[in-house]
N, C-alpha and C positions, 0 to 999 in steps of 0.2 A: 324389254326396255326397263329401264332404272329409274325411279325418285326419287331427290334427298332433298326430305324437307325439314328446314331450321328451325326447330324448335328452339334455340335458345331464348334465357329470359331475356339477354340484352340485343337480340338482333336488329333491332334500331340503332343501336350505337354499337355495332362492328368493331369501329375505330379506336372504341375510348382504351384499349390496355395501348395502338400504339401511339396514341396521345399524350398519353402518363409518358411514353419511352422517350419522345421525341421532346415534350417538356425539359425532362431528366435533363436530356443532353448536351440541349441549350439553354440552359439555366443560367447560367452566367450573361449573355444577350440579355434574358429576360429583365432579370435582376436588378443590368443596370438600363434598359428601357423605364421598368417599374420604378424605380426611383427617380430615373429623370420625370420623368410623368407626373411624379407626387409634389414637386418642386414648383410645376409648372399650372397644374390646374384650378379651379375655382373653389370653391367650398362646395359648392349644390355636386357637382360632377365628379368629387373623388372617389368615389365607391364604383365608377364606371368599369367597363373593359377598355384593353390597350390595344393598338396596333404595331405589333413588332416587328422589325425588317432585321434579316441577317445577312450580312455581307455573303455575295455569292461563293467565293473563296474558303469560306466556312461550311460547306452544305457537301461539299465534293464528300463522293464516299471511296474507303479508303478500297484498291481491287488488289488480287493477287496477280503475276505474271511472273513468265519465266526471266529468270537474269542471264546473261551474255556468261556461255560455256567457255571453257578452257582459259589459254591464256591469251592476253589481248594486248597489243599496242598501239596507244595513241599518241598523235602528234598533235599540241595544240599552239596555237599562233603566241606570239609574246604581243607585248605592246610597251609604248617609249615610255607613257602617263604616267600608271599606275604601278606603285609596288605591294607586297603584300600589308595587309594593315591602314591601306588609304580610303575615305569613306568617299563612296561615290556618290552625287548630287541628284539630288528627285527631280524627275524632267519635269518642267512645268507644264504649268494645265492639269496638274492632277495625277491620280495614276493616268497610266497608259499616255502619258505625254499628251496629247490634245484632244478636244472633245469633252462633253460632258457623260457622267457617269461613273460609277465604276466598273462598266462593263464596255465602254466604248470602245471605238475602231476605226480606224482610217478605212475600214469597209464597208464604213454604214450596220453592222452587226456584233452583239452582244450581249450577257447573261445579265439581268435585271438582279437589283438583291430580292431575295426573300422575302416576304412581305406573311404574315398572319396576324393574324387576331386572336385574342384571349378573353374568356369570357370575364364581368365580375367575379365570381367566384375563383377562378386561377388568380386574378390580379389579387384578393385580397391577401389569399395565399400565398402569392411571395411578397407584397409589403410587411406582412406582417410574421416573416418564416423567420425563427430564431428568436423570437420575443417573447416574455412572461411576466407575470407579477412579480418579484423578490421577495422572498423568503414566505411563500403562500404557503401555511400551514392547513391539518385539516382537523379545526377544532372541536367537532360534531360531527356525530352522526346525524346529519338533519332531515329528522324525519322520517316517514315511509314513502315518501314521493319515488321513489326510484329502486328498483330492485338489479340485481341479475342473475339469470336462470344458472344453476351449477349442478352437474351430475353429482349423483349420492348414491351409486350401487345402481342397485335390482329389487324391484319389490313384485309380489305376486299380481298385484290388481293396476287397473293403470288405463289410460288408453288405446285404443288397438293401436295409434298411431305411431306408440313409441313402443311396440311391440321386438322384443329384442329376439330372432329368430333362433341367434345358435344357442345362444341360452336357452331357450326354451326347447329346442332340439336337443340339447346336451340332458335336461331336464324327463325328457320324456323317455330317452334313451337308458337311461340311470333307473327309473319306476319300472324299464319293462326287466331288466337285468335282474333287478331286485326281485319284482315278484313270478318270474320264470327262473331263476339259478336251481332251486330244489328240483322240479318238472324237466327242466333241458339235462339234470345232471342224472336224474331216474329214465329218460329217454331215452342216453348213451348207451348204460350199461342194460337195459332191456334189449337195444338194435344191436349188442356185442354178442348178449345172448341168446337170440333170434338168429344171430348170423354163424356164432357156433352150434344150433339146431341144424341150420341149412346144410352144412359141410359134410355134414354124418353121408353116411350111407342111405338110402330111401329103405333099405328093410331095418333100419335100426332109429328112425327118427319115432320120435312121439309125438304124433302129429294133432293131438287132443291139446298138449304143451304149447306146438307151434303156432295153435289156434288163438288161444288163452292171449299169447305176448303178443300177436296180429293185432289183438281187439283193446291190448291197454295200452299199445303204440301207439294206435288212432284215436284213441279215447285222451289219451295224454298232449298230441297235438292238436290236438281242436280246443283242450284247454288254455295251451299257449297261445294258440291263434284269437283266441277272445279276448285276451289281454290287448286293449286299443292301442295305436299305435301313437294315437298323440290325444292325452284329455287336457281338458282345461284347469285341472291341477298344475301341467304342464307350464301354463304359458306363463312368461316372465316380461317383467317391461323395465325400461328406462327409468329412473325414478329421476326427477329435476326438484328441485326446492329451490327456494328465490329468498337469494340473501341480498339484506339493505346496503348498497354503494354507498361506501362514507364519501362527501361530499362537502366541497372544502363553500364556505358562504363568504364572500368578499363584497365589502363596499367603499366604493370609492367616492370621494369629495374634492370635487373640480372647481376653484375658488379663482375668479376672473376680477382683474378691478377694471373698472368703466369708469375711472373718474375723466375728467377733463384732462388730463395731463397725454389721456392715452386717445391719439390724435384717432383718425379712422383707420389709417392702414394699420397703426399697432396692433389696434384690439383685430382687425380682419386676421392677423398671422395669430393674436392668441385663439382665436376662433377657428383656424385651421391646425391649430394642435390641440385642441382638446375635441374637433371633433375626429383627429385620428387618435385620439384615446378612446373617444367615445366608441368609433368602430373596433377598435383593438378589445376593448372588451366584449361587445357585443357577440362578436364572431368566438371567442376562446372562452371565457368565462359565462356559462350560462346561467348560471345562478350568481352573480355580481349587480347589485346595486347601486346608482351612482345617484349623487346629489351635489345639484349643483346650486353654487353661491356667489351670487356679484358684489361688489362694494363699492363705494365711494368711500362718503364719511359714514356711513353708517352700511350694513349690510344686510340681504334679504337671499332667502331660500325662493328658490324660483325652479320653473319646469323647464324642459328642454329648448322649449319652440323662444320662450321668453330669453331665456341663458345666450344662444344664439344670433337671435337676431333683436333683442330691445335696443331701442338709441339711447337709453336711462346716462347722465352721465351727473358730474359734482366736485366736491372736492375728494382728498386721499389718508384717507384712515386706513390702513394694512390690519392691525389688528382686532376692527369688529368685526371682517370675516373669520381670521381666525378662533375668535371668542364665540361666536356662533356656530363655529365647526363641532367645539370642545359641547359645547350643547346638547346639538342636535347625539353626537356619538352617545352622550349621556345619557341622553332619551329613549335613543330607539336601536342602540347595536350595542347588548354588550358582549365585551370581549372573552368571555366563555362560549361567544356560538360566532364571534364574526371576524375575517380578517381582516383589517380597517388601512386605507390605504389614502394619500390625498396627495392635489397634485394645484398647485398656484402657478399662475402666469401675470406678471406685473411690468411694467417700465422699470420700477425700480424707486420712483419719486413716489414720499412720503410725509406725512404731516410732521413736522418739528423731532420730537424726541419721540416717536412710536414705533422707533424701529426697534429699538431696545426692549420696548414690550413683547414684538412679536416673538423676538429669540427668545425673552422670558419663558410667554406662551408654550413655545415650541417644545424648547430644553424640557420643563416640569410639565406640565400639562397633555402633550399630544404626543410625541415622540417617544413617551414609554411603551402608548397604547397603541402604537402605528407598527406596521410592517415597513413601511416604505412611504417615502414624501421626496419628494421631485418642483424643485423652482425654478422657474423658468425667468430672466429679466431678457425683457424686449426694446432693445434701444442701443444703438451706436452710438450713443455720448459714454461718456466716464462715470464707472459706477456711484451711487453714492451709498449713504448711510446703510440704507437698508442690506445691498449687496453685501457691506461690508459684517455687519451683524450675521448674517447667514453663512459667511465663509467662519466665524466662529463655532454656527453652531455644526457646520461640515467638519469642524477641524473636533470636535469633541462627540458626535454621532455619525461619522462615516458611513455605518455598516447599515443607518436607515433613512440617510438624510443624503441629497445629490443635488445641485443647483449646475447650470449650463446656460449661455449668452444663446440670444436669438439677433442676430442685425436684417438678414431677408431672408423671403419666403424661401431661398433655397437653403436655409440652414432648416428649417422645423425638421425633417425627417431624418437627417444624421443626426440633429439634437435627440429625439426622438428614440432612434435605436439604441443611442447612448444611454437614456436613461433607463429602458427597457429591457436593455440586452440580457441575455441568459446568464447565468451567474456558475460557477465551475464549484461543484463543493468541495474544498480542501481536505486534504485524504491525508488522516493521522499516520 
C-alpha cells in the first residue's frame, strides 16, 4: 500500500494559482462590479470585499464535439413576418419571456447567476489596477532601509547553505587531475611494460624485473588513492551581496476647504475622494507621505482622523491653504530627496479677488516644484472665478496641473481614474 503525503508550503490554499486564473478571466465582471460598488458605498466601508454575480450564460465552458459528416441537407420553414435584416422584439417579462430571473422556466427550473465573493485585498486591486503617481521620479537613493540580495560569483568560504555542489565537484575533480597527472601518466607506461614482461616466454622473462614493477605499481596506486576525493579547499558557495534599492520618496498634500459655502454632502464626496487617494497611496506607494490641510479663511495642518471627520467650518480664503502648502514643502521636503505631489478639492466659491492669487501661487511658487497637482470643483452650479483662473493655469502647465468637475458621488471614481491614470511615455 501507497502514501502520498502533501508536503506543499501552500496546502491550505490549494485553490489560490486557480483563483488567480478564474480572477483573470472574469475580470471585466469584476471591474465593472468594483466600480459600481465604489459609487455606491459609504466612506467607513470602502476598503471592504465585494460580492460579485456573473451571469449564468457567461460561466458555460466551452467543449469539443464531433460536427455532422459528409454532405447534408436541410429544409428549413419560411415565414410571412420577417425578412432578412428585421430586428426581432424582446418578449416581455424579461429574458425568457415570463418569470422572474435569468434563469427561469415555465417548468419551475433554472441556472441561478454566479454569485462570489472577493476579498479586500482583490477589491483594492482592481479599484486601484492601472493607476500611478505622474511623472514619479527617483530622486535618492534613500538611505540603507532596504537592500536586495544579488548573486556575485563563487567565493571559497560561505555558508554551508549556499553550498554550490557542481562547483565544488568540478573543483575537487580539477585538484585530483592536477596532482595525480605525473603518477597516472608513470603508471601507464610501467603496466605497458609490465605487460610486455608478461608476453615473453616464461624461460626468457626476468622475473627479479617483473617483481621490482609489481611493487612500484602498487606503491604508485596507493599514492593516488590518498589523494582525497573531495577537501575542503574544494567546496565552493554562492556569494550574495545586498545592494541598496533606490527608492523613489513622495509626499503628498491633500488640501480640503471646510468653509460654510461647502454644504455637508459636498464636503462628504470631497472626503470620499481623498480618502480613495488616501488608500491609493497607502496600498502602492510605501514610502509616501501625506499631509493633510483644511481651510476656510485661514488654514491649518491637521491629522487624519481630524482631516476626515471635524465639523470646523467659516468663511473661503483658497489661498491660505495654498500659502501654507508652499511652507510646510519649505520646511520639511526638499526637492533633492522628495517627489512632491498635491491634490485640492473645493466648491469652487471664493473670497473677492483670491482666485487670482491662487493661480499666482500656483504658476510661480508650487508648480515648478510639483510633479503633479489635481483639482477637483464639487458643485452643479456654473463655475466661477476660481474654476476660471485654473483653466489658465491648465492651459499654460498641462503636463503637471489637471482640474475635473465632481456633481455625485457617482462621478468621484471615473474623476478619479482620470486623474490618476497611467501615463504612456512618447517614444522619439
Amino acid at each position: 500500500m501507497s502514501y502520498i503525503i502533501d508536503r506543499r508550503l501552500n496546502s491550505k490554499n490549494k485553490s489560490t494559482v486557480n483563483r488567480q486564473r478564474f480572477l483573470r478571466r472574469y475580470r471585466k465582471h469584476i471591474q465593472k462590479a468594483v466600480s459600481d460598488a465604489v459609487g455606491q458605498r459609504s466612506i467607513t466601508d470602502i476598503d471592504k470585499g465585494e460580492q460579485i454575480s456573473i451571469p449564468s450564460k457567461d460561466i458555460s465552458e466551452p467543449i469539443f464535439h464531433h460536427g455532422k459528416g459528409g454532405r447534408n441537407s436541410n429544409v428549413l420553414p419560411g415565414n410571412k413576418e420577417f425578412v432578412r435584416g428585421d430586428r426581432i422584439p424582446r418578449p416581455p417579462g424579461g429574458e425568457g419571456g415570463s418569470g422572474s430571473g435569468s434563469g427561469a422556466s415555465d417548468q419551475g427550473e433554472g441556472i441561478d447567476d454566479f454569485v462570489f465573493q472577493i476579498t479586500q485585498e482583490e477589491f483594492l486591486d482592481f479599484m486601484f489596477e492601472d493607476l500611478e503617481l505622474p511623472n514619479l521620479v527617483k530622486r535618492q537613493l534613500a538611505g540603507n532601509e532596504e537592500f536586495k540580495m544579488r548573486r556575485a560569483g563563487i567565493a571559497s568560504e560561505g555558508n554551508p547553505g549556499q553550498l554550490n555542489i557542481v562547483r565544488s565537484l568540478r573543483s575537487a575533480n580539477a585538484r585530483r587531475i592536477a596532482l595525480t597527472s605525473g603518477k597516472r601518466k608513470k603508471l601507464k607506461e610501467l603496466e605497458a611494460e609490465l605487460e610486455k614482461e608478461e608476453k615473453l616466454d616464461p624461460a626468457l622473462r626476468n622475473h627479479l624485473h617483473i617483481t621490482a614493477l609489481q611493487e612500484e605499481i602498487e606503491a604508485l596506486r596507493n599514492r593516488i588513492n590518498r589523494v582525497p576525493w573531495l577537501d575542503t579547499f574544494d567546496l565552493k558557495y554562492n556569494l550574495h551581496v545586498k545592494d541598496p534599492v533606490p527608492r523613489s520618496k513622495a509626499v503628498m498634500f491633500c488640501l480640503m476647504d471646510v468653509s460654510g459655502s461647502m454644504n455637508q454632502a459636498t464636503k462628504d464626496i470631497a472626503k470620499r475622494f481623498f480618502i480613495l487617494l488616501y488608500l491609493f497611496l497607502q496600498r502602492n506607494y510605501e514610502h509616501t507621505e501625506v499631509v493633510f490641510i483644511r481651510h476656510h479663511t485661514s488654514a491649518k495642518e491637521v491629522d487624519e482622523q481630524e482631516f476626515f471627520y471635524s465639523r470646523e467650518t467659516g468663511g473661503t480664503i483658497v489661498s491660505s491653504a495654498l500659502k501654507l502648502m508652499k511652507e510646510i514643502l519649505d520646511e520639511r521636503y526638499p526637492l533633492s530627496e522628495w517627489n512632491v505631489y498635491g491634490a485640492q478639492a473645493s466648491d469652487g466659491d471664493n473670497w473677492n479677488d483670491d482666485s487670482s492669487t491662487c493661480s499666482r501661487i500656483l504658476m510661480q511658487d508650487l508648480l515648478p516644484k510639483l510633479q503633479y497637482y489635481s483639482y477637483i470643483e464639487i458643485t452643479p452650479r456654473d463655475h466661477q472665478a476660481l474654476w476660471r483662473e485654473y483653466q489658465e493655469v491648465q492651459a499654460n502647465h498641462g503636463d503637471v496641473f489637471a482640474m475635473q468637475q465632481i456633481v455625485e458621488v457617482s462621478d468621484i471614481y471615473p474623476v478619479f481614474r482620470e486623474l490618476f491614470q497611467k501615463r504612456t511615455v512618447p517614444t522619439s
